[in-house]
N, C-alpha and C positions, 0 to 999 in steps of 0.2 A: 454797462458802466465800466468796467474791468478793462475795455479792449478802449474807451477814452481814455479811461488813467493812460493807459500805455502809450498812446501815441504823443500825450503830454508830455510822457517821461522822452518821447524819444525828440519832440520838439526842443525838453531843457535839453537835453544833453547836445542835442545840433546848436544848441545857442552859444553853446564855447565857441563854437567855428564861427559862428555870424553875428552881425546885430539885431539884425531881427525877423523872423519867425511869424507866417503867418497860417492859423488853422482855420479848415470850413466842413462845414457837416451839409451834406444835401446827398437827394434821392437821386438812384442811379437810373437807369434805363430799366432795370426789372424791378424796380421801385424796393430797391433793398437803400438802408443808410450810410453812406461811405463818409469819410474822415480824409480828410487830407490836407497838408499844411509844405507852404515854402519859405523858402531862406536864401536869403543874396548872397551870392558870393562876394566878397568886398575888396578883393584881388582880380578875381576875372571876369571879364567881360562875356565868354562862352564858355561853354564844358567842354572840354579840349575830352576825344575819344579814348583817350589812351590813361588818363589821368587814373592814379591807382587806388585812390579814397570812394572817387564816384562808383563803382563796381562792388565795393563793399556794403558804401550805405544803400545802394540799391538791394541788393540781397538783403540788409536788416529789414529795409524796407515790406521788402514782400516775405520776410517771415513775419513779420509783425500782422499784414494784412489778412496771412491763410489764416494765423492764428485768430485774428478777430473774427475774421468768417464763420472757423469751425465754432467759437465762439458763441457768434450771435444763433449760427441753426440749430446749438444747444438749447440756447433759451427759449428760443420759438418753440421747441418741442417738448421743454416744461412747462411753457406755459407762464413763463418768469413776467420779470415786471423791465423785462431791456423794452427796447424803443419799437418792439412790433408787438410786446406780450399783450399791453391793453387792447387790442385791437380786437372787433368783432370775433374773430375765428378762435381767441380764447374763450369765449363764453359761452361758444356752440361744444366744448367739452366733454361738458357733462352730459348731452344728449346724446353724443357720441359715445362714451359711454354707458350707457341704458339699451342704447339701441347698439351694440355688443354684446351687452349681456342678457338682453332676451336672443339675440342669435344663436349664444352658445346652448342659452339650456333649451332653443328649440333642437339645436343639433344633438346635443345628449340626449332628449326623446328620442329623436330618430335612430340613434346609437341601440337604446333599450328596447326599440320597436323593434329592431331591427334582430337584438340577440332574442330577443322572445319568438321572431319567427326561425330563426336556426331555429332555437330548440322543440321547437314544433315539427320542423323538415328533419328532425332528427328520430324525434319520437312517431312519427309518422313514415320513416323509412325503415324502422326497427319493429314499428308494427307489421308492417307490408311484407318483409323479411320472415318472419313469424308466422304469416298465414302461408307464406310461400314453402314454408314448411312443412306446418298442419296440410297441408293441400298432397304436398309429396307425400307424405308420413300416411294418406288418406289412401291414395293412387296408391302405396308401393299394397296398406291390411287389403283394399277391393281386389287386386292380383293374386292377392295370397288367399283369399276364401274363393276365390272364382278355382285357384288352380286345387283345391284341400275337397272341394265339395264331393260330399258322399255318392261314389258309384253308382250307378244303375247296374241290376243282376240281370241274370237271362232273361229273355223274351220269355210271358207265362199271359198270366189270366190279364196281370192289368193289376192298376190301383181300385178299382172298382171293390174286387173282392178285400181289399185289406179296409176298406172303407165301410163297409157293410157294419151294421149296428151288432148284427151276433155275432159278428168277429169279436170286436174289441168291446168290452165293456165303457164304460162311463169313465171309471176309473185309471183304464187304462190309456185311454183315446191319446191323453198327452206325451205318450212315449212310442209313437208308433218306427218310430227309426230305432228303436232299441228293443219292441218287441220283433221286431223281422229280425231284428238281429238271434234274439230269443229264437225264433220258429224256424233260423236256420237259411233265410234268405242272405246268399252269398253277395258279399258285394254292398250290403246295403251300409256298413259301417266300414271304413279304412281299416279298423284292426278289432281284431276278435277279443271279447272282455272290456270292451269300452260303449261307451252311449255315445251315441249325438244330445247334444243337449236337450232339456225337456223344454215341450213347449211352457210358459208362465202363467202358475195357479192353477197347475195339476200334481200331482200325486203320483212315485210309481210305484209297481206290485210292491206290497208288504212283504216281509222276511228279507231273508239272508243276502248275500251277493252274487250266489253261484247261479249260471244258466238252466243248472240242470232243477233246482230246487223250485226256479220261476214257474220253467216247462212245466214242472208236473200238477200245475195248478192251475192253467190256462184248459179251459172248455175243448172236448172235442175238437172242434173246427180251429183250435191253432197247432193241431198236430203238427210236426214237424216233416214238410214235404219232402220229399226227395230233390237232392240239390239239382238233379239236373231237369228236375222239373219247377223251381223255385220262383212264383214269380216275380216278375220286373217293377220297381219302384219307382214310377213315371206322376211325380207330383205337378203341378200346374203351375208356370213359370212363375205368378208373382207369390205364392203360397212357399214355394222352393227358394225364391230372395228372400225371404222374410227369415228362415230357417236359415241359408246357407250365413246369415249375415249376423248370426251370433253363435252359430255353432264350433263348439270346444270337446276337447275329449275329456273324459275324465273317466276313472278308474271303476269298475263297477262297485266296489266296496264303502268308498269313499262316497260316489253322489247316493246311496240307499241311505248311509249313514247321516250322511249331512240335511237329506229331503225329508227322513224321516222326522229328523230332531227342531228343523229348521223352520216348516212349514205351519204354520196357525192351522187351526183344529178343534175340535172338541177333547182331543187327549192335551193338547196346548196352546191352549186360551188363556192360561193364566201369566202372571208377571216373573221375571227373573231377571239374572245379570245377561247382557250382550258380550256372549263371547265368539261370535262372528258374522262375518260380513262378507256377501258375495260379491262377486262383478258383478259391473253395471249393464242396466240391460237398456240399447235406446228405445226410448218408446216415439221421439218426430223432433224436432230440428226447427228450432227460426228461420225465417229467410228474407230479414234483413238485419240492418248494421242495429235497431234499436233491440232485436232481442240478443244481443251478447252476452247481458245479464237479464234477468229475469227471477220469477217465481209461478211454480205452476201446484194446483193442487187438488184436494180432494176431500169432501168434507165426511169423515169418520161419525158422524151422527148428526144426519141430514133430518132437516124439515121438508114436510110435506109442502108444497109439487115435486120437490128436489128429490133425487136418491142419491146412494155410492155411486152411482156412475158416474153422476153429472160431474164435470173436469171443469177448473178452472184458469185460467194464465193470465199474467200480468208484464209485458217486456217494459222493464226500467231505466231503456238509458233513455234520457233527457229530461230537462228542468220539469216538465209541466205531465207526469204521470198520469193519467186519468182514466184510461182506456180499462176493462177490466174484461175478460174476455170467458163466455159460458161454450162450453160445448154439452151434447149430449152426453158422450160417453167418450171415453181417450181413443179410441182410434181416428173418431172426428178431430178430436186434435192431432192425432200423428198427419191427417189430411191437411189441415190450414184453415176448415171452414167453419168458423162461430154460428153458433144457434142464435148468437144473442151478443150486444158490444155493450155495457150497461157504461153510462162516464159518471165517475164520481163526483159529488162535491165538492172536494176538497184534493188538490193531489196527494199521493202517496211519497214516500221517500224511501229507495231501499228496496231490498228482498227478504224482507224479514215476517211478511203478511200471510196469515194460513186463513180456510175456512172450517168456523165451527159452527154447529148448530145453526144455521139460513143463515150465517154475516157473516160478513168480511172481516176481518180485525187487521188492520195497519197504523203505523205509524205519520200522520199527516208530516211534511215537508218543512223543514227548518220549526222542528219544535219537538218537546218532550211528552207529548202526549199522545195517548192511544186510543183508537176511535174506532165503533163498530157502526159498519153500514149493512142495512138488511137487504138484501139479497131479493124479499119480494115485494115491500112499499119501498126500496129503493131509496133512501135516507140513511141519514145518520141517526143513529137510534141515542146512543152515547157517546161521551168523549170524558177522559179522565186522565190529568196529568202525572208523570209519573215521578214523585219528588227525589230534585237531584238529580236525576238521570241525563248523561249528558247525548249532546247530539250534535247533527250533523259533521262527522268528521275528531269528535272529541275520544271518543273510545270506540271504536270502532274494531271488528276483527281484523285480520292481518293484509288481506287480500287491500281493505279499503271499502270503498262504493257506500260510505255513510251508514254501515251496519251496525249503527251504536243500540240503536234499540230492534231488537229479535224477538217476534212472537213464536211460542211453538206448543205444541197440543198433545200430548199423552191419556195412557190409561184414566188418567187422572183427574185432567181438564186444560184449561186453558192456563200457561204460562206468559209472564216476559221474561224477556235476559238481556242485561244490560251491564252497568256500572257508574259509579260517580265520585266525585272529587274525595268524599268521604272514604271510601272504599279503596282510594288509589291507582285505581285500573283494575282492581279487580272484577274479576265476575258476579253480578251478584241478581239472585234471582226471586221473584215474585210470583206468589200465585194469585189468580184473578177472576173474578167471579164474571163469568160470562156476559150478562144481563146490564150490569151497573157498571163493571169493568172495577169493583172494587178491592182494594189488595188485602186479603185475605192476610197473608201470612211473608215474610221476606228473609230469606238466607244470605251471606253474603260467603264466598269462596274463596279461596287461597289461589285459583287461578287465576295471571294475568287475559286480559279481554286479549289487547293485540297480538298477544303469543301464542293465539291459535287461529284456525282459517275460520270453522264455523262450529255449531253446537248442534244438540236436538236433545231430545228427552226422554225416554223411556220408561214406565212405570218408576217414575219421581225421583230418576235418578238422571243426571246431567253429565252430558258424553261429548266431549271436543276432537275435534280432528288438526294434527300437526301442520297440513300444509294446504294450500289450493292449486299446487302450479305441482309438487312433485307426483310424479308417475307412480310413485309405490312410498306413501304415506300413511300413517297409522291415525287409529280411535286412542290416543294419547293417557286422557284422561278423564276419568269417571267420580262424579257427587254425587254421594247420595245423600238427598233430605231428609230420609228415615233416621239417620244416623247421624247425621253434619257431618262427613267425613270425605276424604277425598283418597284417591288410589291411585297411582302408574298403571299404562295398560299397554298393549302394544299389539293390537289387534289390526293385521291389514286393510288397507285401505286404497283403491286404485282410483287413482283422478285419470281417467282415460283420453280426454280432451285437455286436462292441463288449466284449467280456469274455473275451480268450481267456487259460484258464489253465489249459490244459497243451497240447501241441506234440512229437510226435516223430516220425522218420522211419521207417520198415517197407521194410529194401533190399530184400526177397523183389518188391514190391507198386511199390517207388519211388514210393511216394505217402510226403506229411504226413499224417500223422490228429494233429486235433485237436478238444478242446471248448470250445465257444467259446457262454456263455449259455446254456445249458440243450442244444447244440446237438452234435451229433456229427458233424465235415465232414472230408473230407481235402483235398489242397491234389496236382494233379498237380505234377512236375518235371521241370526240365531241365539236365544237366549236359555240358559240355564235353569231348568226347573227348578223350583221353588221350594 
C-alpha cells in the first residue's frame, strides 16, 4: 500500500507539468504487481533526447520503483497483507514453521548424541591408557622377581633330602628357604639374616631372631653341613613361580615378631584391637572384563556338606548378576574351574555379599533389602528390608559400584553397613540375626559413608580404609560398638592393583580377602591382645 501512496504522490506532483495523468496496475512477466502511470506533454509532440527534466524525472522514476520492489519483497517475507501476503504460500507458514522446529531439536539430539559419545571415546581411551599402564607396571615387577630370585647353591644331594619328612618337622615345612638358610646352605637366600617369605598358614621356629639359637634346636639331621659340601636347592618350576612371585625380604627379627603375634592360634584365638596389616597375597585373577569387580569368599562356620574350604565368587559387572560360582577349595579357584555355577533368583547388586552359616546373604538389585539364599535347597530362605537405607548409588562408598548397602561377618556374627537420609551419610551399622535377617540392635557413626573406600569388622569393632586407587593407603578409622566411640588410626594399608572394591574380614582364617582389579588377594592381620 505504501509503494501506491507513493506513486500517487508522484503522479500529483507530475500533474503541475500536465493535464492529465494516467495510472495502471497489472502483473508483470514474473507475475509480480507493477504500477505505472503517463502524462502528455502539452507543449511537445516527442521527447526531444537531450531535454534536461526528462533524465531527472526518469531517475525519480526508478528510485521510486527499487524502492517499491525492496518494498513489496519485505512484505512478502512477513507475510503482510500487500497484494501477494493473502496468497496461498502465506498460510503454508506455520507448517513451515513446525516443520523447523522438529528439525532443530532433531539436530540437538544428534548434538547430545553425539557429545555423549566423545565422552565415552574419552573415558574409554583413558581406561585403555591405564591398563597400558597396569600391563607395564606388570612386565617392568615379572623382570624384577625373574632377575631377585633365590640362587641355587652347589651341586649336593638334591631337594629330595631337604624334603624328607624327618628333616623338617610339620611345623617347620613352611619355611624351608629360610631353614637352609638356617642349616647354612650358601646361596640359598640373597643375603644372610633375611627369610624368603613364608609359605601362607604356617608358622616358623619359636624363639628369638638369632640363626644360632634356631640351630640349636633343630634335630640331628639339620646339622649344619659343610659349605662346600651344601646341597643344591632345585625346586620344581611351577612350585618355584608360585614362591618366586611373592617373595620379599624381611629382617629376621621383625618377621618372628610379627608371625609370632600375628598368626591365629590357640595362644590367639581371642578378640582385640587391629593394629596391622600385611601385604597382599594373590591368591587367582579374573579373566574377563566382567570380573573387574567382584566378591569372593569364604564361609567361617560352614554347614554340613560345605567346609572352610569350600570358596565362593561372584564377578559383578553387569545389570543382571546372578552367576554365583562354588569351588572345592581356593586353589581350584586360583585355576578358573567351578565345581558348581548355582544362579540365583533374584540378581544381586554390588560386592557387598559374604557367606555365613550354608547362605548367601546379598543385597538384591535396585532395592533396600537383604536376602539370604541357601546354598543347599538353593532358594531364598528370607528377605528383610532394611528401614531407610539407601541404595543404589545414594550412599555408597567412595570408589562408587552401588556399595550402599555392605554385608560383613565377625567374631560376632553377621552385620550390615550402610547409611540413610536420617543419618546424613553417615555410617551406620546393624546387627542381624542370621536366620530371619532381623535387626537386632543399630549404631549410627560419626563417619562419613563416601569418605572412605571400604569397611569390615572385627570382633564388633568397625575399621574403614582411606582410599581404593592409592598405592599406600591406610585403616583410617576404627568404631567400636562396645563403647559407641570412634578413634584415628593410621595403620598401613597397600592397594597393590590400585582398584579395590570390595574388602572383608573371614575370623575362622583372620585374614582380609579382598578384590582388588581383576585380582583375588587377602591381606594377613594383627590384633592386640586383649
Amino acid at each position: 500500500m505504501l509503494g501506491a501512496w507513493l506513486l500517487l504522490w508522484g503522479s500529483v506532483a507530475l500533474g503541475g507539468r500536465a493535464d492529465t495523468a494516467f495510472l495502471r496496475r497489472a502483473h508483470d512477466g514474473s507475475g509480480h504487481c507493477t504500477y505505472s502511470f503517463t502524462v502528455a506533454s502539452p507543449v511537445e509532440a516527442a521527447c526531444p533526447e537531450a531535454a534536461g527534466g526528462a533524465p531527472e524525472l526518469r531517475a525519480e522514476l526508478a528510485a521510486l520503483a527499487a524502492r517499491l520492489s525492496r518494498l513489496e519483497s519485505r512484505e512478502r517475507a512477513a507475510g503482510g497483507s500487500g497484494p501477494r501476503g493473502a496468497e496461498p504460500g502465506g498460510a503454508r507458514d506455520p507448517q513451515r514453521a513446525a516443520a523447523a522446529s522438529r528439525l532443530e531439536a532433531a539436530y540437538a539430539e544428534l548434538l547430545r548424541a553425539k557429545s555423549r559419545l566423545e565422552e565415552e571415546k574419552g573415558r574409554l581411551e583413558r581406561e585403555k591408557e591405564e591398563l597400558g599402564r597396569r600391563l607395564e607396571s606388570s612386565a617392568q615387577e615379572i623382570s624384577r622377581l625373574r632377575a631377585a630370585r633365590c640362587p641355587p647353591g652347589r651341586e649336593g644331594p638334591g631337594r629330595d633330602a631337604l624334603r624328607a619328612p624327618a628333616k623338617v618337622s610339620p611345623k617347620e615345612n613352611g619355611h624351608r628357604c629360610a631353614l637352609l638358610q638356617w642349616e647354612g646352605a650358601p646361596g640359598s637366600c640373597p643375603k644372610h639374616g633375611h627369610f624368603c617369605e613364608q609359605q601362607p598358614g604356617t608358622e616358623p621356629p619359636e624363639g628369638g631372631g638369632s640363626r644360632q639359637a634356631v640351630r640349636g634346636r633343630l634335630s640331628p639331621a639339620h646339622a649344619v653341613p659343610d659349605p662346600a659340601a651344601a646341597p643344591r636347592w632345585e625346586p620344581q618350576p611351577l612350585s618355584f613361580q608360585e614362591l618366586q612371585s611373592e617373595r620379599t625380604e624381611v629382617p629376621v627379627s621383625r618377621l618372628l615378631e610379627e608371625t609370632a603375634l600375628g598368626r591365629p592360634g590357640k595362644e590367639d584365638a581371642g578378640c582385640g584391637q587391629l593394629v596391622w596389616v600385611g601385604e597382599p597375597v594373590v591368591l587367582g585373577r579374573a579373566d574377563s572384563i566382567a570380573g573387574k569387580y567382584g566378591v569372593w569368599m569364604k564361609d567361617p562356620e560352614p554347614v554340613p556338606p560345605f567346609t572352610r574350604d569350600n570358596t565362593w565368587r561372584v564377578d559383578t559387572v553387569g545389570t543382571e548378576v546372578r552367576q554365583l560360582f562354588q569351588y572345592e577349595e581356593a586353589e581350584q579357584l586360583a585355576r578358573g574351574y567351578p565345581a558348581k555355577v548355582h544362579i540365583l533368583p533374584r540378581p544381586l547388586e554390588s560386592t557387598g555379599a559374604v557367606i555365613y552359616r550354608g547362605g548367601l546373604f546379598f543385597q538384591p538389585r535396585q532395592s533396600r533389602s537383604v536376602a539370604r539364599y541357601d546354598l543347599r535347597g538353593e532358594t531364598i530362605t528370607a528377605e528383610r528390608e532394611i528401614p531407610g537405607a539407601g541404595y543404589h548409588g545414594q550412599y555408597p562408598y567412595s570408589w562408587g559400584g552401588y556399595t550402599d548397602i555392605d554385608l560383613a561377618v565377625d567374631e560376632t556374627g553377621l552385620w550390615v553397613i550402610y547409611s540413610t537420609e536420617k543419618a546424613r551419610g553417615a555410617i551406620v551399622l546393624s546387627k542381624l540375626d542370621p536366620e530371619t535377617l532381623e535387626i537386632r540392635r543399630t549404631w549410627e557413626t560419626n563417619i562419613r559413608k563416601r569418605g572412605v573406600a571400604n569397611s569390615f569388622l572385627i570382633c564388633g569393632t568397625l575399621y574403614t580404609v582411606s582410599s581404593y586407587s592409592a598405592p599406600n593407603a591406610t585403616v583410617n578409622f576404627a568404631y567400636d560398638t562396645a563403647t559407641g566411640t570412634s578413634r584415628a588410626l593410621g595403620i598401613p594399608f597397600e592397594n597393590r592393583f590400585r582398584y579395590l572394591s570390595m574388602l572383608d574380614y573371614n575370623p575362622a582364617e583372620r585374614r582380609l580377602f579382598a578384590w582388588d582389579s581383576f585380582n583375588m588377594v587377602t591381606y594377613p592381620v594383627r590384633l592386640s591382645r586383649a
